[in-house]
N, C-alpha and C positions, 0 to 999 in steps of 0.2 A: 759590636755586641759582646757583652760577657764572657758568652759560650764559644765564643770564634778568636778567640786573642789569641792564643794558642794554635791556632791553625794555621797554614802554612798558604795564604791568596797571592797566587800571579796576577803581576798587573794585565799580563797577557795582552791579546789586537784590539787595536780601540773597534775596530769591526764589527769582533766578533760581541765586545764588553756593549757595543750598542743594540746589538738585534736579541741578544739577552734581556739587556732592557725594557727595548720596548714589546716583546713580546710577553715578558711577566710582569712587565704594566696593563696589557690589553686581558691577558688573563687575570690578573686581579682586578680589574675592572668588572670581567662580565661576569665572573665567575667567584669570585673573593679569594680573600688568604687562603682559608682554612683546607676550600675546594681543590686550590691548586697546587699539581703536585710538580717536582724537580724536574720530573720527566715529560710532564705536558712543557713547560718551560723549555726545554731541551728540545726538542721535538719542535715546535713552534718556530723556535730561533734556529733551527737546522745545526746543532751542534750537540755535543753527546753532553751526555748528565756529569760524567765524570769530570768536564772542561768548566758548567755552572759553578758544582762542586769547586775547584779552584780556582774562578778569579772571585768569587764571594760568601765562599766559607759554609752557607746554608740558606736556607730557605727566607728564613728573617732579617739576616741579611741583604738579603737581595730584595724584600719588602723597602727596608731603608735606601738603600741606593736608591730605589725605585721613585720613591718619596723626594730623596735628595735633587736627584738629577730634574725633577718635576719641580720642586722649590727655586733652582738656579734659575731657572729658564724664567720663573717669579720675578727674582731678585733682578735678572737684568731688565725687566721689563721695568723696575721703578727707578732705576741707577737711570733707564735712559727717558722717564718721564723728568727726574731732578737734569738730567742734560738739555732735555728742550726747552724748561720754565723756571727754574728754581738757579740759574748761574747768572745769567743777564736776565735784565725786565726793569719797567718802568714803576710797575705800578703792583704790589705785594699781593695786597687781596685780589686783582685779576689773577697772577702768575700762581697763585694756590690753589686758585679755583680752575684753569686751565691743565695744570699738573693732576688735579684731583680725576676731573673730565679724562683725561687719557689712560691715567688706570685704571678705571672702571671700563673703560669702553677697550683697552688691552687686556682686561681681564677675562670679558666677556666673551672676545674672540679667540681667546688661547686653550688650545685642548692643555698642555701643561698645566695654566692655571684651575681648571677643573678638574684636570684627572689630579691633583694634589690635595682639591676641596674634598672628594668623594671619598680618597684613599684615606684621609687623616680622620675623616668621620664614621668610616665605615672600619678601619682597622687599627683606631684607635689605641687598643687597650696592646697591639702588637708593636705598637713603635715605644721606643726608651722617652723619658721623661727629659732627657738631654736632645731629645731631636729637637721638641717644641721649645722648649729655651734657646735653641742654638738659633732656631728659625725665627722668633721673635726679635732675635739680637740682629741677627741680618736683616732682619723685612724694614729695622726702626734707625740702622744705621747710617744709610744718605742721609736721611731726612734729621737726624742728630746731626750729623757734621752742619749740614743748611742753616738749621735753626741756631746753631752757636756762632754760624759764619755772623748770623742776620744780630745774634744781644752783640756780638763786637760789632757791627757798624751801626746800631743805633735801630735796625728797625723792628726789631722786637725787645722786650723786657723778660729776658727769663735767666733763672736764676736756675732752671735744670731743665735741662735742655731733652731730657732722655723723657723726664715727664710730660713735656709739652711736647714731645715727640707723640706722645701714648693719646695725651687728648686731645690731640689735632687728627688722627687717623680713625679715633673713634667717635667724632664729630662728622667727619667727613665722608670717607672712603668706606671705611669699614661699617658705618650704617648707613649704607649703600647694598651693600650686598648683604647684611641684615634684615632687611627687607623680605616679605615675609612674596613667594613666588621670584620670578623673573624680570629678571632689567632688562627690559630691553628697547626697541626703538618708541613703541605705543606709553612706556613710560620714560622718552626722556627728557620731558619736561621735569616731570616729577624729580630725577635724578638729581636736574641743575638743582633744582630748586633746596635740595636736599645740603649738596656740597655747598651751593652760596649760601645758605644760611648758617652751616657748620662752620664756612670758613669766615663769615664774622662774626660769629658767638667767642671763634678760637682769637681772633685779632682783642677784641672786647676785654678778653683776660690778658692779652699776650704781648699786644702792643705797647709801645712807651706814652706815659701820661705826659698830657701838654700841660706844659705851664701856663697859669692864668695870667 
C-alpha cells in the first residue's frame, strides 16, 4: 500500500503472521473492515497490537494480505484442477469439461474461496486496483500457458490465447457461480449442463477448422 512503503514490516513467525491472518479474516468477515479494529485483531490472534503493527504496516494492509493469502489458496486449487485434466487426456472437450466440474465443486467447498468472494465484494472500494489486476493475471495464467500448449499442437485455433483464456472461463466456470442463489448438489445437473454447453460454444470458436 501507498501509505506503508515507508514503514519498516518484519517478516517476523510464520505462526505468529498466520493466527494474524486468520483472525482478521474471521473478523472482517463477521464484522467488516471498517468495524474492526488492530486491537480486536490483536487480541483475537493472542499477540500484541504493536507485533500486527509490524509484520503489516496497518490496518489495510493486513485487509490485503488477508485477501491475498485467501486468493493463493484459489490459485492452487486451479493449478491443481489443470494437473488432474488439462496435461494428459484423450478427449479436449471431456477434459474441459471435467476441469470445469472440479473448480466449481472445489470452489464450493473452500472457505478460502468464499471468504475472498465476500471480502472482495464487501470491501471493495478498500482493496488497490493492482490487487484485482494482479489476481485476474494469476486466476487466467495455467489456463494461458494450456491453451497456447493446445494452438502449438493443433488442438485449438487461437491466435490469443489470453482472450480465449477470458472466454472460455466466462462461458463456463465463471457463469457458474453467476448464477443467481447457490450451486449446489439440488443443482447439479443444472451446473453440467451449464459447463457442457459453455465448453462447446468455447471449442465452436476455438477449435481448428476441418478441411473439406
Amino acid at each position: 500500500m501507498d501509505n506503508t512503503e515507508n514503514k519498516k514490516i518484519r517478516k517476523g513467525s510464520s505462526d505468529k503472521r498466520a493466527k494474524i491472518i486468520v483472525a482478521a479474516r474471521e473478523l472482517f468477515l463477521s464484522d467488516g473492515f471498517d468495524r474492526s479494529s488492530v486491537d480486536a485483531v490483536a487480541t483475537k490472534a493472542g499477540v500484541s497490537k504493536r507485533t500486527v503493527y509490524d509484520y503489516y504496516g496497518d490496518k489495510q494492509n493486513l485487509l490485503l494480505a488477508v485477501v491475498e493469502e485467501s486468493s493463493s489458496a484459489v490459485l492452487d486449487m486451479i493449478e491443481q484442477g489443470i494437473s488432474d485434466h488439462l496435461l494428459e487426456f484423450e478427449d479436449l472437450e471431456q477434459a474441459l469439461i471435467l476441469f470445469c466440474e472440479q473448480i466449481v465443486a472445489s470452489a464450493n467447498g473452500s472457505s478460502d474461496y468464499k471468504a475472498l468472494i465476500r471480502l472482495v465484494m464487501v470491501e471493495a472500494a478498500n482493496l488497490p486496483d493492482s490487487f484485482f489486476e494482479r489476481l485476474d493475471n494469476a486466476t487466467e495464467e495455467g489456463i494461458i500457458r494450456r491453451f497456447t500448449a493446445f494452438g502449438q499442437n493443433g488442438l485449438l485455433d487461437v491466435i490469443d490465447p489470453k482472450m480465449a483464456a477470458k472466454h472460455f472461463a466466462a462461458l463456463t466456470f465463471l457463469l457458474v457461480f453467476n448464477q443467481p442463489g447457490k450451486i449446489g448438489i439440488l443443482e447439479e445437473e443444472q451446473t453440467k449442463r451449464i459447463i457442457t454447453e459453455g465448453v462447446r460454444v468455447f471449442l465452436c470458436a476455438y477449435a481448428p477448422q476441418r478441411k473439406s
